[in-house]
C-alpha positions in Angstrom: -7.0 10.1 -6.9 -5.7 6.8 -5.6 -5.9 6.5 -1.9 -3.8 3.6 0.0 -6.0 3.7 3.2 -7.1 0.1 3.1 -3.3 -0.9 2.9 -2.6 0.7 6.4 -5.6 -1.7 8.4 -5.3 -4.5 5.9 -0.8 -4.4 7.4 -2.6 -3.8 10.9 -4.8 -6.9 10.4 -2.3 -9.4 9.1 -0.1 -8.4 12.4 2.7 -6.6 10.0 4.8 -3.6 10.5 6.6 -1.1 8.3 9.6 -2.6 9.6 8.8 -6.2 8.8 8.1 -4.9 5.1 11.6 -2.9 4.6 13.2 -6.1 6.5 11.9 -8.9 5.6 9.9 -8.4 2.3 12.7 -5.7 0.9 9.9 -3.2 0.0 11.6 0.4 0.2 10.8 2.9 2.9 10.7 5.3 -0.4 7.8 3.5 -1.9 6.0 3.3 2.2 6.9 6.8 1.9 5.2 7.1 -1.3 2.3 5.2 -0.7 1.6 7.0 3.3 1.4 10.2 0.9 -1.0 8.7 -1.8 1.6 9.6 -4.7 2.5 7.4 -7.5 4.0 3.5 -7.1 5.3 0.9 -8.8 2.7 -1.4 -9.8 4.9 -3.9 -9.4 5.2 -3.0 -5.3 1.2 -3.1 -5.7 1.4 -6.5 -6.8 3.9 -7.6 -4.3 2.0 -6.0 -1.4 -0.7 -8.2 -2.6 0.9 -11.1 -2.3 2.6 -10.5 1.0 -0.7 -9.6 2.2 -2.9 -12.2 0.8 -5.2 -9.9 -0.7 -6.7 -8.4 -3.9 -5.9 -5.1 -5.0 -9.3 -3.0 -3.9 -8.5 -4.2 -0.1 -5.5 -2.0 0.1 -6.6 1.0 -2.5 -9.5 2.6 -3.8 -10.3 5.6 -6.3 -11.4 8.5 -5.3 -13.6 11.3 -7.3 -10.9 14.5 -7.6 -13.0 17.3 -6.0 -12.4 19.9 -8.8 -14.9 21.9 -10.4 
């Protein structure tokens, strides 16, 4: 599973809200929505999230081991 933990204190860091993103960057409260749940995104909103942020792509996801057995 993809987790999108790192995204919420890497926005936190860079002094960013939700609201800047919908506003100013014109990323969708759908995809937010998406990524606060850890379901599936765009890899292009990824990417852009990266470059509004500055950052590489394992500073605002990592994988974690599914816990089936």
């Amino acid at each position: 599973m993809i987790v999108y933990d790192k995204l919420w204190i890497k926005i936190k860091e860079k002094g960013l809200s939700q609201y800047k993103l919908i506003k100013d960057y014109h990323i969708s409260e759908s995809q937010l929505t998406r990524l606060r749940h850890n379901e599936i995104v765009k890899t292009y909103i990824l990417d852009r999230l990266c470059n509004i942020l500055d950052c590489d792509i394992e500073d605002i996801c990592e994988h974690v081991k599914d816990s089936n057995k």
